[in-house]
KEZAMI-619372 format. One record per residue (C-alpha): residue number from 1; residue in one letter; x, y, z. Coordinates in Angstrom, 2 decimals. Each point is the difference from the previous one (the first is absolute). Layout:
REC num residu      px      py      pz
REC NUM      A       X       Y       Z
...
This chain:
REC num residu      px      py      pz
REC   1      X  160.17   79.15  115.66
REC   2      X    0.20   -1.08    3.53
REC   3      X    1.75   -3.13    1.28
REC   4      X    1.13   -0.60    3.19
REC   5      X    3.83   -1.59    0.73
REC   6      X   -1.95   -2.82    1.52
REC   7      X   -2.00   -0.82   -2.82
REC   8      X    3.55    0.04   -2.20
REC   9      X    1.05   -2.73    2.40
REC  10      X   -3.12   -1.94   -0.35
REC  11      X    0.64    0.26   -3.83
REC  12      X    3.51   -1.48    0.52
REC  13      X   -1.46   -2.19    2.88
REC  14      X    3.67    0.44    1.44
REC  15      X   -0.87    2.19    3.39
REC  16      X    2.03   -1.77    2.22
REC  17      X    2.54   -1.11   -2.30
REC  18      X    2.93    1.08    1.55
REC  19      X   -0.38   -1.66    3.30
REC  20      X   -0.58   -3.04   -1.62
REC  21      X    3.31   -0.17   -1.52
REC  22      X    1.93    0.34    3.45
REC  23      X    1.99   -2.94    1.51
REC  24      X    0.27   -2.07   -3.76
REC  25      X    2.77   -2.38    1.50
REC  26      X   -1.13   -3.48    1.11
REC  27      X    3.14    0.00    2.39
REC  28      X   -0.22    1.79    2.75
REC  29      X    2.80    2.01    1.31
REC  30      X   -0.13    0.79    4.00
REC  31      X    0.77    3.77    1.19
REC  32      X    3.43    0.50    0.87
REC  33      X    1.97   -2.17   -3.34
REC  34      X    0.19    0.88   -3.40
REC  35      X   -2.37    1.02   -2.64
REC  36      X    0.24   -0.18   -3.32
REC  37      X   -2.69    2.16   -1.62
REC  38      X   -0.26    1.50   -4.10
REC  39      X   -1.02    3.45    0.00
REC  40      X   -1.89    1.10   -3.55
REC  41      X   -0.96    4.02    0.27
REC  42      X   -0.69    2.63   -2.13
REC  43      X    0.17    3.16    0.37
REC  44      X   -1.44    3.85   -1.48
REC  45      X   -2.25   -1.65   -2.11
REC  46      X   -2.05    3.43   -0.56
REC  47      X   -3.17   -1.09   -1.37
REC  48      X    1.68   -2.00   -3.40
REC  49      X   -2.63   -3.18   -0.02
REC  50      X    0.44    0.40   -4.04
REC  51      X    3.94   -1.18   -1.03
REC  52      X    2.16    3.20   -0.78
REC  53      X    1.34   -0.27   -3.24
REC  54      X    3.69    0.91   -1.61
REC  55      X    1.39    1.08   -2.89
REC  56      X    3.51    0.56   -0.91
REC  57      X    3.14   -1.73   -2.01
REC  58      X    1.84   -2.93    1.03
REC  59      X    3.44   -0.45    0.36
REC  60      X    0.69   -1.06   -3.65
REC  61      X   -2.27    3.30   -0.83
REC  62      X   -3.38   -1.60   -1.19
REC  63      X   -3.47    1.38    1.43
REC  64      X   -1.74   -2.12    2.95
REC  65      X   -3.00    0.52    1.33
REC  66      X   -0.89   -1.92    3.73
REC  67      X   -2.35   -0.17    2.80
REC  68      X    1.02   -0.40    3.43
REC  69      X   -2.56   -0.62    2.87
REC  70      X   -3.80    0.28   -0.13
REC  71      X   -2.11   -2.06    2.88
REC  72      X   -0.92   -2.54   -1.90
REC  73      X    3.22   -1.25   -0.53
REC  74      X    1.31    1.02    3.65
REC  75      X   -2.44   -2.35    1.52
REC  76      X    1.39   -2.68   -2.15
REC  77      X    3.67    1.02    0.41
REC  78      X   -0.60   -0.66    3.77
REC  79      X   -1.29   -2.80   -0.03
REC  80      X    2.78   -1.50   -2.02
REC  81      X    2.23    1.49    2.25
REC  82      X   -1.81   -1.47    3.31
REC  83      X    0.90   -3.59   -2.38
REC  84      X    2.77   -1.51    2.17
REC  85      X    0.22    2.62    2.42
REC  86      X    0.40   -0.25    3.40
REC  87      X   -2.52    1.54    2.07
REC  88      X   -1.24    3.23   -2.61
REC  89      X   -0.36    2.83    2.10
REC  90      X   -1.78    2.80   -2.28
REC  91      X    1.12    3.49    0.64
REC  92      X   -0.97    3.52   -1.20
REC  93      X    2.47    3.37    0.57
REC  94      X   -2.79    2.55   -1.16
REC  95      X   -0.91    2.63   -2.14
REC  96      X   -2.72   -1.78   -1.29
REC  97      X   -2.49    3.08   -1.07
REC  98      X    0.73    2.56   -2.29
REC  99      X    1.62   -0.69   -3.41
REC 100      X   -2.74   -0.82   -2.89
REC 101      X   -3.74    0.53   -0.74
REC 102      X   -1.50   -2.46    2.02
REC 103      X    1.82    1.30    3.26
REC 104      X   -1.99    3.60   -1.28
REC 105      X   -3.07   -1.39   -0.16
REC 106      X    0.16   -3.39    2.70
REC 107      X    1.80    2.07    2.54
REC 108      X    1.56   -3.27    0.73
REC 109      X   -3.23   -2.74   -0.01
REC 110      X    2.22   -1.81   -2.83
REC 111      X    2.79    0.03    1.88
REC 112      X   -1.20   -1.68    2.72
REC 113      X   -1.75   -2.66   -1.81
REC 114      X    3.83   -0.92   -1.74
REC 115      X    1.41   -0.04    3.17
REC 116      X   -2.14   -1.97    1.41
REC 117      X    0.32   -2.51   -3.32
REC 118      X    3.62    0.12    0.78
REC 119      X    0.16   -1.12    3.34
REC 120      X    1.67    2.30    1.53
REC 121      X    0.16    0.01    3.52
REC 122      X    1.39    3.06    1.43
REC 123      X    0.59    3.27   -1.89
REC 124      X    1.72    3.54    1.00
REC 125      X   -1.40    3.10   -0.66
REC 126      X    1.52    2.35   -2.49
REC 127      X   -0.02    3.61   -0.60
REC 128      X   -2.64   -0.15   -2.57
REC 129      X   -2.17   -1.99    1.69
REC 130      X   -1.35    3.64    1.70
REC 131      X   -0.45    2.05   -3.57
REC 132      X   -3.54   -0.05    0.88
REC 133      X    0.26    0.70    3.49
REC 134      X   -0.64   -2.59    3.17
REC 135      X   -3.36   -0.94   -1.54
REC 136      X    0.92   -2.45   -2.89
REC 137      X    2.93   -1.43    1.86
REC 138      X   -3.06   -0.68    3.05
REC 139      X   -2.21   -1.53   -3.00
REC 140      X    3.22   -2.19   -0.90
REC 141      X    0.67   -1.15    3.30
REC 142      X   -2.95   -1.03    1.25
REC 143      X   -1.08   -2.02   -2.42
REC 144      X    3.53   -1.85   -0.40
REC 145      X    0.73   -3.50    1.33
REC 146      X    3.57    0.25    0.35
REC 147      X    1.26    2.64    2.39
REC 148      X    1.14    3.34   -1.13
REC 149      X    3.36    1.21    2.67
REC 150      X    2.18    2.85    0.44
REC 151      X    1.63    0.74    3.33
REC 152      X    0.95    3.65   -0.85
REC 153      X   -3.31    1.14   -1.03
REC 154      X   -1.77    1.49    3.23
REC 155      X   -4.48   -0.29   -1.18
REC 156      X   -0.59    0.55    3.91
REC 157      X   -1.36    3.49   -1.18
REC 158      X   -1.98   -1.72   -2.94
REC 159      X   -3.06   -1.31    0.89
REC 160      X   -0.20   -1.52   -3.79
REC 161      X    2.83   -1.77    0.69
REC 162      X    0.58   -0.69    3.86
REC 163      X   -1.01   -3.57    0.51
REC 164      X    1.14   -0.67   -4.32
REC 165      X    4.03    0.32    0.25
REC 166      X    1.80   -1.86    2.32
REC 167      X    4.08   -0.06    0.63
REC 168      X    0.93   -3.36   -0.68
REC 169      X   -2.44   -3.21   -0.26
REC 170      X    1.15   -3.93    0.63
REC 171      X   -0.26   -2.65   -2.38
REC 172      X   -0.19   -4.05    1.09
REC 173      X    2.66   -1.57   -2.87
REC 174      X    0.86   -3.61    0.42
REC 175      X   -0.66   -0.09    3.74
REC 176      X    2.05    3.28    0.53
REC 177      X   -1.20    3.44    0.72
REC 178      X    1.38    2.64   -2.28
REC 179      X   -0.06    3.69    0.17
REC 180      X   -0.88    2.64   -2.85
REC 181      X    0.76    3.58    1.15
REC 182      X   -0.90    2.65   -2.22
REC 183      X    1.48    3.65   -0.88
REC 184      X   -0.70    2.82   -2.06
REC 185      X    1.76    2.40   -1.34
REC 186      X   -0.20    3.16    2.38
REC 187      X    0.09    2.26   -3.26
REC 188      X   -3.34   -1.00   -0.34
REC 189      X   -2.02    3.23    0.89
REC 190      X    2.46    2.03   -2.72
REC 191      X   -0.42   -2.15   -2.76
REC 192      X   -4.04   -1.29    0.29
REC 193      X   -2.73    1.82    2.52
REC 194      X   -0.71   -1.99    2.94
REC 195      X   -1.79    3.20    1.84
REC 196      X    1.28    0.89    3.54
REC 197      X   -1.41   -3.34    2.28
REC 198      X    2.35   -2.10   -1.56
REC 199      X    3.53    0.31    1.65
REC 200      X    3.44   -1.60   -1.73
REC 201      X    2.70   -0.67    2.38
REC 202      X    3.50   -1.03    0.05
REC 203      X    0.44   -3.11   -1.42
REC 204      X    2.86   -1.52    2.03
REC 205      X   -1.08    0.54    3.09
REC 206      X   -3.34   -0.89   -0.74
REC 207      X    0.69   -3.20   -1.62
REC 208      X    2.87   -0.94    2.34
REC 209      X   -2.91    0.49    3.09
REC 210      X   -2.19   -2.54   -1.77
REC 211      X    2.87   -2.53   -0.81
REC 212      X    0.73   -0.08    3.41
REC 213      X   -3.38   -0.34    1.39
REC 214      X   -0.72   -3.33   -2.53
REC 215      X    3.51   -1.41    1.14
REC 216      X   -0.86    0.72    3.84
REC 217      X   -2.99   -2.54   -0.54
REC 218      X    2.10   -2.31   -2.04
REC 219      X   -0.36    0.83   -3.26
REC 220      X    3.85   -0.53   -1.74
REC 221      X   -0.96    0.15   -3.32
REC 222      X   -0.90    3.65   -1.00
REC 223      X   -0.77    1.43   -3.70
REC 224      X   -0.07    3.53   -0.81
REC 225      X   -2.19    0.85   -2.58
REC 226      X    1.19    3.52   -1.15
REC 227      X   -0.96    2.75   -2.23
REC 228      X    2.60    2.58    0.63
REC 229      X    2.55   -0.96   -3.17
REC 230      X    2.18   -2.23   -0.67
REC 231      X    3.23    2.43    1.31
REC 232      X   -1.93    1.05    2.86
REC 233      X   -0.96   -4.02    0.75
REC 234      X    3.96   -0.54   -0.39
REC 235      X    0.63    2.84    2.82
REC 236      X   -2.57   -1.08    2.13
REC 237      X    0.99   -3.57    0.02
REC 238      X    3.53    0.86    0.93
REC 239      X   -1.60    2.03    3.13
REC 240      X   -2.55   -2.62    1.66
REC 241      X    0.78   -3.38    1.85
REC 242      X   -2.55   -2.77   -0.37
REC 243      X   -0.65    0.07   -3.53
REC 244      X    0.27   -2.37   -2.87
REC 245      X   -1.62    1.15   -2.90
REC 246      X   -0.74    2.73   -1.51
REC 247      X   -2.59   -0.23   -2.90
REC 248      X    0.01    3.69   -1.37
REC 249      X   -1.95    2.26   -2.58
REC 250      X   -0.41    3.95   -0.54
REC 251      X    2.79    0.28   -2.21
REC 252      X   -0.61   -2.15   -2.97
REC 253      X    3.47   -1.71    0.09
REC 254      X    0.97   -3.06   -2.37
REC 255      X    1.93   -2.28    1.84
REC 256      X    1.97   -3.22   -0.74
REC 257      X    0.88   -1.40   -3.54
REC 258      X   -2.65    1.47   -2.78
REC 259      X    0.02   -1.21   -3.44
REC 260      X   -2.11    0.80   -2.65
REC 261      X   -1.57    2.54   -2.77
REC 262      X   -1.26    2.84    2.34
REC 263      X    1.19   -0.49    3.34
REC 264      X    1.91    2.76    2.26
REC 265      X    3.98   -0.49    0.67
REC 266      X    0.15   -1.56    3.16
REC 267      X    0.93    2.55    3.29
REC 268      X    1.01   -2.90    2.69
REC 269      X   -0.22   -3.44    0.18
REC 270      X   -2.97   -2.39    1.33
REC 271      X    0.42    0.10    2.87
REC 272      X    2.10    2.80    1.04
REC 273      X    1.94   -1.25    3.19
REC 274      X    0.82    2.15    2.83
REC 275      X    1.27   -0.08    3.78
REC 276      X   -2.21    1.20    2.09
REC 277      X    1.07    1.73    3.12
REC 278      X    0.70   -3.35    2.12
REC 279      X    2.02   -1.04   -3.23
REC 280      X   -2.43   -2.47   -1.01
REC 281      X   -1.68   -0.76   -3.81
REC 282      X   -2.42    2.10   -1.30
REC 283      X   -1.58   -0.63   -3.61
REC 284      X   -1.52    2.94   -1.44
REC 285      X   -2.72   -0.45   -3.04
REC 286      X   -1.72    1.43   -2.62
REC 287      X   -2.09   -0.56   -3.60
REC 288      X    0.06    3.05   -1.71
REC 289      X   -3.33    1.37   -0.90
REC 290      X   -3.48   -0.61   -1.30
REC 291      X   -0.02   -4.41    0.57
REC 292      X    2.43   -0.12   -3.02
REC 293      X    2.13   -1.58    2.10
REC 294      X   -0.75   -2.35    3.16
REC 295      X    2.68   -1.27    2.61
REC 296      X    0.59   -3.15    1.04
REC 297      X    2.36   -0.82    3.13
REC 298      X    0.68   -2.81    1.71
REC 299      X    1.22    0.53    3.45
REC 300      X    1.24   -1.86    2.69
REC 301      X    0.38    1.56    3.26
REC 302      X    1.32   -0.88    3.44
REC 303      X   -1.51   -0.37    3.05
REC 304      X    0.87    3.54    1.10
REC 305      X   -1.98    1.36   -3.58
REC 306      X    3.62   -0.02   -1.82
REC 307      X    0.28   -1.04   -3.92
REC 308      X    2.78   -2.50    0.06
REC 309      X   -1.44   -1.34   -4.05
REC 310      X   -1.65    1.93   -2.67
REC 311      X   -0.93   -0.70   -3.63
REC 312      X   -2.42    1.79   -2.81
REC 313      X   -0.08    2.47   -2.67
REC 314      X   -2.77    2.52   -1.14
REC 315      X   -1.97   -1.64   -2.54
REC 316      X   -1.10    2.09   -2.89
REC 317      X   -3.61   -0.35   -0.55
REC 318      X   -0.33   -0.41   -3.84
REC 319      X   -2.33   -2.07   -2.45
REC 320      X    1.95   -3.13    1.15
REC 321      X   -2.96   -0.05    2.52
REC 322      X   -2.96   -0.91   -1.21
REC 323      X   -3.23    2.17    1.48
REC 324      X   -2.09   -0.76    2.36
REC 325      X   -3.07   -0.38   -1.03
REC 326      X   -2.19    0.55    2.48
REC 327      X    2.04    3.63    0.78
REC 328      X   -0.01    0.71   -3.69
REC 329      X   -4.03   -0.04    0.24
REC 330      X   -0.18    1.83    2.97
REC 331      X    2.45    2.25   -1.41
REC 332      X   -2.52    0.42   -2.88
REC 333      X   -2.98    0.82    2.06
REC 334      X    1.99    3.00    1.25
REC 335      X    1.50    1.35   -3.08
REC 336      X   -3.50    0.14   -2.16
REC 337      X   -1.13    2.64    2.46
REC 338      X    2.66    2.59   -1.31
REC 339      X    1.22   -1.85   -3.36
REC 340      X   -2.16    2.95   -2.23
REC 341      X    1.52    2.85    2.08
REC 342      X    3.60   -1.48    0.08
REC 343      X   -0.13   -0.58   -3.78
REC 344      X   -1.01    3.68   -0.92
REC 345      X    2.42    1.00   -2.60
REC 346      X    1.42    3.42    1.30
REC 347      X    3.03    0.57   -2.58
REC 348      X    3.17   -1.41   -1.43
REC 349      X    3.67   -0.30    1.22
REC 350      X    2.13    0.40   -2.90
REC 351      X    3.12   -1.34    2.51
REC 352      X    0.38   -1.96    3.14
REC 353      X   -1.16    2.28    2.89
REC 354      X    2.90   -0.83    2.88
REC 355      X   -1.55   -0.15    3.73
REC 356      X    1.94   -2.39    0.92
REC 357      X    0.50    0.08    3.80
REC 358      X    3.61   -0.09    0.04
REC 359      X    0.34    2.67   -2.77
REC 360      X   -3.17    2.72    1.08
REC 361      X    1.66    0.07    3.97
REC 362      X    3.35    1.31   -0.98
REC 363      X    0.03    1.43   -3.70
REC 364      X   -2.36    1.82   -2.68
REC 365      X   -2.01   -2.39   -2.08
REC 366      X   -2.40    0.91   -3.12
REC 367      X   -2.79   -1.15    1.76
REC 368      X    0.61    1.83    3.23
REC 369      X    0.44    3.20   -2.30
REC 370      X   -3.42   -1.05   -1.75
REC 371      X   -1.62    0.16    3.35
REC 372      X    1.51    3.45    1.13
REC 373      X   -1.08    1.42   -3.30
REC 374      X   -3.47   -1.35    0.16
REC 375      X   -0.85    1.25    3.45
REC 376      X    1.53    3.46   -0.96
REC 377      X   -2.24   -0.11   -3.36
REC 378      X   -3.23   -0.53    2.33
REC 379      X    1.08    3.05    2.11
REC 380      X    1.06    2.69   -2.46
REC 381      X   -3.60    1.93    0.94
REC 382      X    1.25    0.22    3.85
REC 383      X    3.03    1.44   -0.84
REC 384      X    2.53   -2.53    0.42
REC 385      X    3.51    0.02   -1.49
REC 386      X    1.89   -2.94    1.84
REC 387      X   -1.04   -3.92    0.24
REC 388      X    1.27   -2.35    3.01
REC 389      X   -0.63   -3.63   -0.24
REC 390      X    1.27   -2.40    2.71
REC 391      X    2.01   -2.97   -1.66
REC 392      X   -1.85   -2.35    2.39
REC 393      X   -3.45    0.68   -1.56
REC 394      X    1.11   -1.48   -2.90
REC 395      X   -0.24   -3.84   -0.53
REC 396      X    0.39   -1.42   -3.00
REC 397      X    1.23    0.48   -3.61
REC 398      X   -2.27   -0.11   -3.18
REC 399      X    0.90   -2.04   -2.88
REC 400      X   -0.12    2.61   -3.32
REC 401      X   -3.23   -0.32   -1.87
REC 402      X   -3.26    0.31    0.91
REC 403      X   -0.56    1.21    3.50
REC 404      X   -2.93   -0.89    2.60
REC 405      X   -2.05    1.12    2.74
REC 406      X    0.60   -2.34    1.79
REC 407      X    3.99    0.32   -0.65
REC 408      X   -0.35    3.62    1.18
REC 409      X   -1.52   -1.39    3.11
REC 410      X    2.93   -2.51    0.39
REC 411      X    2.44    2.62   -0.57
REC 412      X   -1.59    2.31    3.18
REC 413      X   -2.05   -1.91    1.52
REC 414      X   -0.56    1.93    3.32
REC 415      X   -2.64    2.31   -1.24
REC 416      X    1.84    2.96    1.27
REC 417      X   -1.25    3.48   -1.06
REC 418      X    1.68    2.93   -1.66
REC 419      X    0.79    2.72    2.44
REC 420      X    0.92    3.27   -0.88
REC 421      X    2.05    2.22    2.90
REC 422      X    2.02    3.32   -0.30
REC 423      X    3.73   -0.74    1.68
REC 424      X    2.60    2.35    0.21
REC 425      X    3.74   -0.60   -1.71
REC 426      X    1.12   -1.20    3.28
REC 427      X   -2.71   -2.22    0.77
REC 428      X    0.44   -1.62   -3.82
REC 429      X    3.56   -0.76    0.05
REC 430      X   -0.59   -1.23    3.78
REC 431      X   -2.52   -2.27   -2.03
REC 432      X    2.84   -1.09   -2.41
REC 433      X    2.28   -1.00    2.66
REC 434      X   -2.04   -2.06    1.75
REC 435      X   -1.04   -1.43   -3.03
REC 436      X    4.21   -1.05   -0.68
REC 437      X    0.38   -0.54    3.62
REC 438      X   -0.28   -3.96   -0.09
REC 439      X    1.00   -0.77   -3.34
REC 440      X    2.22   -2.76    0.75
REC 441      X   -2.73   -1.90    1.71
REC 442      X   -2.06    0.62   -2.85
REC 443      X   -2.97    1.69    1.69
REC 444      X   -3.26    1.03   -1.64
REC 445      X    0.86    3.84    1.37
REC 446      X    2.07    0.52   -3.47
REC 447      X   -1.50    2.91   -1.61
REC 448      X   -0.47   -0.16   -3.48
REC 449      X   -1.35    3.61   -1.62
REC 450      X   -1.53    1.89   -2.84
REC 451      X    1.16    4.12   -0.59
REC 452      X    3.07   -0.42    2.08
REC 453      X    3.09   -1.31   -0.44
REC 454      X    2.62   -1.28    3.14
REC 455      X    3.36   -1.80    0.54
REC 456      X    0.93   -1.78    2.74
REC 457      X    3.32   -0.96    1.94
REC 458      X    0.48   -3.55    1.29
REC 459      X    3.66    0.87    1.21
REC 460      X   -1.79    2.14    2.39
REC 461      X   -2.21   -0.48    3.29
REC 462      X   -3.62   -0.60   -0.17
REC 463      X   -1.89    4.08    0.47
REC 464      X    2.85    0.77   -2.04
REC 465      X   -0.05   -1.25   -3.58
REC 466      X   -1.89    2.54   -2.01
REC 467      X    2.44    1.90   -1.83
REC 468      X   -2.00    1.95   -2.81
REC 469      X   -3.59    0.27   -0.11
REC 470      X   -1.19    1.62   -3.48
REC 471      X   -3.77    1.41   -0.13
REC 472      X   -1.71   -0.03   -3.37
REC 473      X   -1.36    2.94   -1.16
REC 474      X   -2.30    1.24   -3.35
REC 475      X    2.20    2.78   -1.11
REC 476      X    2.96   -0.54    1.25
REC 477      X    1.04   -3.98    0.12
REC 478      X    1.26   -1.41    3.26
REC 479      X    1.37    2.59    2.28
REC 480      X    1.50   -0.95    3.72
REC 481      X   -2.85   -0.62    2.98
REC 482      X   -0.56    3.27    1.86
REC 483      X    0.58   -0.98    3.96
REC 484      X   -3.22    2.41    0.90
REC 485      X   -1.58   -0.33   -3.24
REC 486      X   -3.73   -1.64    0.34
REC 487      X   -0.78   -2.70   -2.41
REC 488      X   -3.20   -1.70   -0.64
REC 489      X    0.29   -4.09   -0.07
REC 490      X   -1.64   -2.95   -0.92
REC 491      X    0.53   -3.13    2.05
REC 492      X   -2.29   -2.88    1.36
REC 493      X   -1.83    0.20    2.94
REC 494      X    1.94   -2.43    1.80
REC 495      X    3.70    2.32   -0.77
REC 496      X   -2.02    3.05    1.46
REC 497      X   -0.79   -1.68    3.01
REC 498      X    3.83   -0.69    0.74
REC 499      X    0.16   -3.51   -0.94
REC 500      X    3.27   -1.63   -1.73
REC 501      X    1.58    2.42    2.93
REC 502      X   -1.19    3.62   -1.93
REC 503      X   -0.40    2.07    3.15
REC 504      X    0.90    2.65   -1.68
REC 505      X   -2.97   -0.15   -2.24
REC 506      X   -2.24   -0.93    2.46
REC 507      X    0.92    2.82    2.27
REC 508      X   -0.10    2.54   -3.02
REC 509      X   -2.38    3.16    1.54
REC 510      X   -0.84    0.48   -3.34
REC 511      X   -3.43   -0.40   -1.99
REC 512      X   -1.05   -3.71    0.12
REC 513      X   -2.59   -0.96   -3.10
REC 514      X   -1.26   -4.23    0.02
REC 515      X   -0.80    0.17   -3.66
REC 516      X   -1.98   -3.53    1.08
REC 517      X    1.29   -1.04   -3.86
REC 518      X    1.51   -3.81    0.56
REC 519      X    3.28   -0.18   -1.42
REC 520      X   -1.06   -3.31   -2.38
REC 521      X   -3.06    2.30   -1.35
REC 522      X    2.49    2.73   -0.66
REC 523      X    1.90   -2.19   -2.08
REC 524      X   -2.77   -1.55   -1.99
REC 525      X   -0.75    3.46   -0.91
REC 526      X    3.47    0.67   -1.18
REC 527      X    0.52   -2.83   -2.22
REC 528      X   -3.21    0.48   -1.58
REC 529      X    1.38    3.67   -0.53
REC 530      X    3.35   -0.88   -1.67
REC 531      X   -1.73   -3.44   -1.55
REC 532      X    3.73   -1.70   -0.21
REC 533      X    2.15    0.69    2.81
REC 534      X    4.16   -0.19   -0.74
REC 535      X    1.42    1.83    2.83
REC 536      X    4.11    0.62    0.61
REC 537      X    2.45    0.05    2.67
REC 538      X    0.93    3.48   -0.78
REC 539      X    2.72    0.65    2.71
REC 540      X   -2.66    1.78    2.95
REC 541      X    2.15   -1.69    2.29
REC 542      X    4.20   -0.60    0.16
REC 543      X    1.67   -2.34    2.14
REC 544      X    3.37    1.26    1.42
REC 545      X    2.63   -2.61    1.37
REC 546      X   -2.63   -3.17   -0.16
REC 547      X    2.13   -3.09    1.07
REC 548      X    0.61   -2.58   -2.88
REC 549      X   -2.11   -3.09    0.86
C-alpha cells in the first residue's frame, strides 16, 4: 500500500487548513496595543488517533472504565473550544511520531493528516520526531501546511532538512504580527538517533538570539513553543527577556485542576507563572500526553508581548464530545489496513501489566520485568545471563486478559532490536548508574533488569548511587558483580549505541552481536511460550532514602 501525504490531504480536502484559520477576529487590533489571543495546543500526542482507555477504582472503590482522546473527538473538542474564543490560535509542542501501531507502519502520514484536521498552525519538534532518522521528519515537513520551528536545532549539515526547519515563523492575528519560536530539547541525540548532520544547541542562547531578532523588527509579542519539559521550560523562562508564553511538552506533565476517573494528580497549575529575567509574566503550559487532554488559554498581552490577563483550564477530552465524523471515517480507512495483524491473539495477562510512564522511569514494574525476561529467554543460545531494558522504551500498560499484537506494538513501539554485547563488571555497574543517574527527572535511562539484582542511593550524588549489585548465577544464586568479570548482555539496539546516556555500553570493546530480532516479535514469541503471563515485582531493584511525595 502506497499513499502519498498529499493524497491524505486531498482525502481530508483540508491542505491549507491551518492558514485559513489565522486572523479569526473581525476587529482589528494595530501593532503596538494589546492583544487578546486563546491559545488551544496539544502536545506528545505519539501516534494515539484511537482514544486510550482506563481502568481502575474510583474514589468510593467501584470499577470504571474511560476513554480519553482519540481524533475524532479532538477535532470536535476544538472546535467547541474555538466557540466564543477570541482569536484561536492552534498550537502543537511535538512528539508527534512514535507511540502506537500506526506510527510503525505510517511513519507519520496519519499524523500529518490530524494535524492538518486540527488546524494547527505552528508545531515544535520533539525528540522523537528523529526515531527514524532525518528522513521521515523531511517527509513530515514538507508536506505540512503549518510551519514546523525550533531555534536550537542546527539542519545546516542536513540536506533533508536544510530549507524544512526554520527558528521561529510569524503569524498575522487580528492585525498584529506574532512570533512562534521553537526549541528542542538538546538531549535529543541521547535519547532518539538523529545521525551526526543534525546539531542541538543551547537553548537559551539560541532562543534568546531569535527573540531579539523578531523584537528588533517589531515583533512584541513572542511565543515559545518548547519541548524541553516542563521544569526545564520553568528555568528557561526565568533566564530569557522578551518572552510571554511558554507552551511546553516532552515531559508529559498534568497541569491545573484535574477531576475525574483516570486522570494523573496534577504537578503545577495552568498556567504556571514565572518572572522572567526583566521581572516580567511568564505563563508556562502543558496537556499531558496522548490528546487526552487539550489546553485552552486565553491571554491578553501588552504592547511590549507581556500577559497582564489570563483564563483557561485543560479540557479533558472524553465521550462528552461527540466524534467527528468525517475523522472517524478517515480514521477507518487507516485502521482496516492493520486491524487483522493488530487483533492477532498472542496470549493472556492474568494481571494488569504496569508501564505506566511515571512508574517504568523510576521503579521495577511486572511488565518491565516481563520484558527483561523475554529478551533474555530469546538469547539463552548466545550465551547471555543478564537483561537491560531502558524504562523509556516502554509506553504503555496492558489491561489483564487477553493480550494483542498490536498491544505489544503499543507497548515498544520503536522497533528496536535485541543486541547482545559482552561488558565487563565495571562497564555494567557504569551501565546501572547511569541508568539511576536522573531519576528525579524521571528519565527513560532507568534500567530495569533480568539475572541481576541492584540498589540504589538517592541520598547520594548522581555516578554514585549503586550500592550492591548481585549477579545471578545457575549453581550458586546471586553472588556480588565481579569488577573485571566479563558478562554477556542483552539490551536493544538503541541502549548499545549509547542512547538514554549508556556510554558505557556503547563504548564496551567487547563482542557486539545485532540479533536483528525486534523487541515486539520477541515478545509475541514469549507470551505464546508461557500462554498466560502473571509476572511479579520480585524486589530486582531497592530504593534507598526515596523522598516521600
Amino acid at each position: 500500500m502506497t499513499i502519498s501525504r498529499r493524497d491524505i490531504l486531498k482525502i481530508f480536502g483540508l491542505a491549507g487548513a491551518a492558514s485559513a484559520v489565522q486572523g479569526a477576529s473581525s476587529v482589528a487590533q494595530a501593532q503596538g496595543q494589546t492583544l487578546t489571543l486563546t491559545i488551544l495546543h496539544t502536545n506528545d500526542t505519539h501516534d494515539h488517533l484511537e482514544p486510550t482507555t482506563i481502568s481502575g477504582k474510583d474514589a468510593s472503590g467501584k470499577d470504571f472504565t474511560v476513554q480519553y482522546g482519540g481524533v475524532a473527538r479532538i477535532k470536535t473538542a476544538i472546535d467547541t473550544l474555538k466557540q466564543g474564543a477570541i482569536n484561536p490560535v492552534v498550537l502543537d509542542a511535538g512528539d508527534v511520531f512514535t507511540g502506537t501501531i500506526y506510527g510503525m507502519i505510517y511513519k507519520g502520514l496519519a499524523d500529518l493528516a490530524y494535524m492538518e484536521a486540527f488546524g494547527v498552525q505552528a508545531q515544535t519538534i520533539g525528540n522523537h520526531e528523529f526515531d527514524n532518522g532525518p528522513k521521515q521528519l523531511a517527509d513530515y515537513a514538507k508536506n505540512a501546511t503549518f510551519p514546523v520551528v525550533s531555534a536550537n536545532v542546527d539542519v545546516s549539515g542536513e540536506p533533508l532538512l536544510k530549507d524544512l526547519i526554520k527558528k521561529s515563523t510569524i503569524l498575522e492575528i487580528a492585525g498584529q504580527k506574532v512570533g512562534i519560536v521553537g526549541v528542542t530539547t538538546p538531549e535529543t541525540p541521547i535519547t532518539s538517533s538523529p545521525g551526526d548532520t543534525v546539531k542541538f544547541l543551547d537553548p537559551l542562547t539560541t532562543v534568546q538570539a531569535e527573540v531579539d531578532r523578531l523584537r528588533s523588527s517589531g515583533i512584541t509579542k513572542i511565543i515559545l513553543l518548547s519541548h524541553i519539559g516542563y521544569l526545564a521550560d520553568l528555568e528557561l523562562a526565568k533566564k530569557l527577556k522578551g518572552v510571554g508564553v511558554v507552551v511546553g511538552g516532552h515531559s508529559h506533565t498534568p497541569l491545573g485542576k484535574l477531576d475525574g476517573n483516570g486522570l494523573p494528580k496534577s504537578e503545577g497549575e495552568y498556567p504556571t507563572v514565572v518572572r522572567d529575567a526583566n521581572g516580567k509574566n511568564v505563563l508556562v503550559m502543558q496537556s499531558w500526553e496522548w490528546g487526552k487532554l487539550y489546553g485552552r488559554m486565553r491571554i491578553t498581552l501588552s504592547a511590549d508581548g507581556t500577559p497582564v490577563f489570563w483564563k483557561g483550564e485543560n479540557t479533558p477530552v472524553t465521550a462528552a464530545y461527540k466524534v467527528d465524523t468525517r475523522l472517524a471515517a478517515t480514521l477507518r480507512a487507516f485502521t482496516i489496513p492493520v486491524d487483522g495483524f493488530r487483533k492477532n491473539i498472542v496470549g493472556e495477562a492474568k494481571v494488569r501489566l504496569n508501564g505506566d510512564r511515571a512508574d517504568v522511569r523510576k521503579r521495577e514494574t511486572n511488565l518491565s520485568n516481563l520484558i527483561a525476561d523475554a529478551n533474555l529467554w530469546k538469547t539463552q543460545k548466545f550465551g547471555t545471563t543478564i537483561s537491560l531494558q531502558n524504562g523509556g522504551g516502554v509506553r504503555a500498560s496492558i489491561e489483564a486478559g487477553t493480550v494483542t499484537q498490536g498491544q505489544l506494538i503499543d507497548v515498544q513501539p520503536f522497533g528496536n532490536t535485541l543486541f547482545v554485547m559482552d561488558v565487563t563488571g565495571s562497564e555494567l555497574r557504569a551501565a546501572l548508574e547511569n541508568g539511576v543517574s536522573q531519576w528525579e527527572a524521571g528519565a527513560g535511562r532507568f534500567a530495569h533488569v533480568s539475572g541481576l539484582k541492584y540498589t540504589f542511593d538517592l541520598a547520594q550524588k548522581a555516578g554514585s548511587r549503586i550500592t550492591d549489585v548481585q549477579v545471578g548465577t545457575i549453581k550458586d544464586g546471586f553472588k556480588p558483580l565481579n569488577l573485571t568479570a566479563v558478562y554477556k548482555i542483552v539490551t536493544n539496539n538503541f541502549v548499545a549505541a549509547g542512547g538514554d546516556g549508556f556510554d558505557s555500553l556503547k563504548n564496551a570493546k567487547g563482542a557486539r552481536i545485532d540479533t536483528y530480532l525486534p523487541d515486539y516479535s520477541v515478545m509475541t514469541e514469549y507470551f505464546q511460550f508461557l500462554k498466560s503471563a502473571d509476572p511479579k515485582v520480585e524486589g530486582r531493584i531497592t530504593i534507598l532514602n526515596e523522598p516521600k511525595a
